[in-house]
C-alpha positions in Angstrom: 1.9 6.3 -2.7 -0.9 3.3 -3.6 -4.0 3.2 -4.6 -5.1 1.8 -1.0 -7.7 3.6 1.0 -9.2 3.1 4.1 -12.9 3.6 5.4 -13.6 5.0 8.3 -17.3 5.6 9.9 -18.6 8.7 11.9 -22.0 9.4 13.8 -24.1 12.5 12.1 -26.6 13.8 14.3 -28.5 15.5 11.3 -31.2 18.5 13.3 -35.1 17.7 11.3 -38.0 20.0 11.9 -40.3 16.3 11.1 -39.4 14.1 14.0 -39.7 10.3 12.5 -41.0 8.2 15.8 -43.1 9.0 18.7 -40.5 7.6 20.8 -37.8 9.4 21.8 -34.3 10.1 23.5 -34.1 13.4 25.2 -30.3 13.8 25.5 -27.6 15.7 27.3 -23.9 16.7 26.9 -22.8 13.9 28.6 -25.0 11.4 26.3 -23.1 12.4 23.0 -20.2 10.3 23.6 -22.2 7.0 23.1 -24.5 7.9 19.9 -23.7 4.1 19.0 -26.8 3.6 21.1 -29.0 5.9 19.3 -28.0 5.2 15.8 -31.8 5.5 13.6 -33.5 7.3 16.5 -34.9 10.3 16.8 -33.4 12.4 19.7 -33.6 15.8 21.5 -30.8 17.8 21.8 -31.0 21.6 23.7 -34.6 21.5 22.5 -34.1 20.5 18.9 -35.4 17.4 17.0 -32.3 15.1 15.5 -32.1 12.2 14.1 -29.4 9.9 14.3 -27.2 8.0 11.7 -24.1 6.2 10.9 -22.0 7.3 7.7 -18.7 6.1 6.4 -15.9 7.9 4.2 -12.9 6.9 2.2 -9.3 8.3 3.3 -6.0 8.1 1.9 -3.9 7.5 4.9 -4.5 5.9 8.4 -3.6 8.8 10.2 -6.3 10.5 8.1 -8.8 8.1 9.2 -7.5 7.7 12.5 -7.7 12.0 13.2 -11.2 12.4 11.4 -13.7 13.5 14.2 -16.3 10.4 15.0 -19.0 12.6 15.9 -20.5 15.4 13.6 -23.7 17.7 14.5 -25.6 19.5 10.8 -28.4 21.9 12.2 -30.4 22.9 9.6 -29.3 24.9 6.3 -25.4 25.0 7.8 -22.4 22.6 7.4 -21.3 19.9 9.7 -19.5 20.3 12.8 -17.4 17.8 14.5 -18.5 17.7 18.1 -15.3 17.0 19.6 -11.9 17.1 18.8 -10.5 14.4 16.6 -8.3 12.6 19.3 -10.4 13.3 22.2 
């Protein structure tokens, strides 16, 4: 095994009781699958305020990077949850 690592990126829809902009997305299930589109803005999700932002990570393998979830949802106070499955 190397020392080579590979980055890989995710989208963290992170819930904030302090919304940032006036302006808004209002969202539904069927808008999660393109949060490419909302990356820095604040959104509303099943009545909650979010913010949207793009992370990266380091993995050890490719198939690590390539199975790691692309979207992740942190409500307040609780740990990050992928939104969908990994290969889906």
């Amino acid at each position: 095994m190397g020392n080579t690592r590979y980055e890989g990126g995710y989208y963290l829809i992170k819930e904030t009781k302090q919304p940032k902009y006036l302006d808004f997305y209002d969202l539904k299930k069927k808008d999660l699958t393109t949060l490419w589109a909302y990356v820095g803005q604040t959104v509303r999700y099943r009545k909650r305020w979010f913010f949207i932002t793009y992370k990266t990570t380091l993995f050890y393998s490719e198939k690590a990077r390539d199975n790691y979830a692309k979207n992740w949802i942190k409500y307040l106070y609780k740990q990050p949850m992928p939104l969908f499955k990994a290969n889906a």
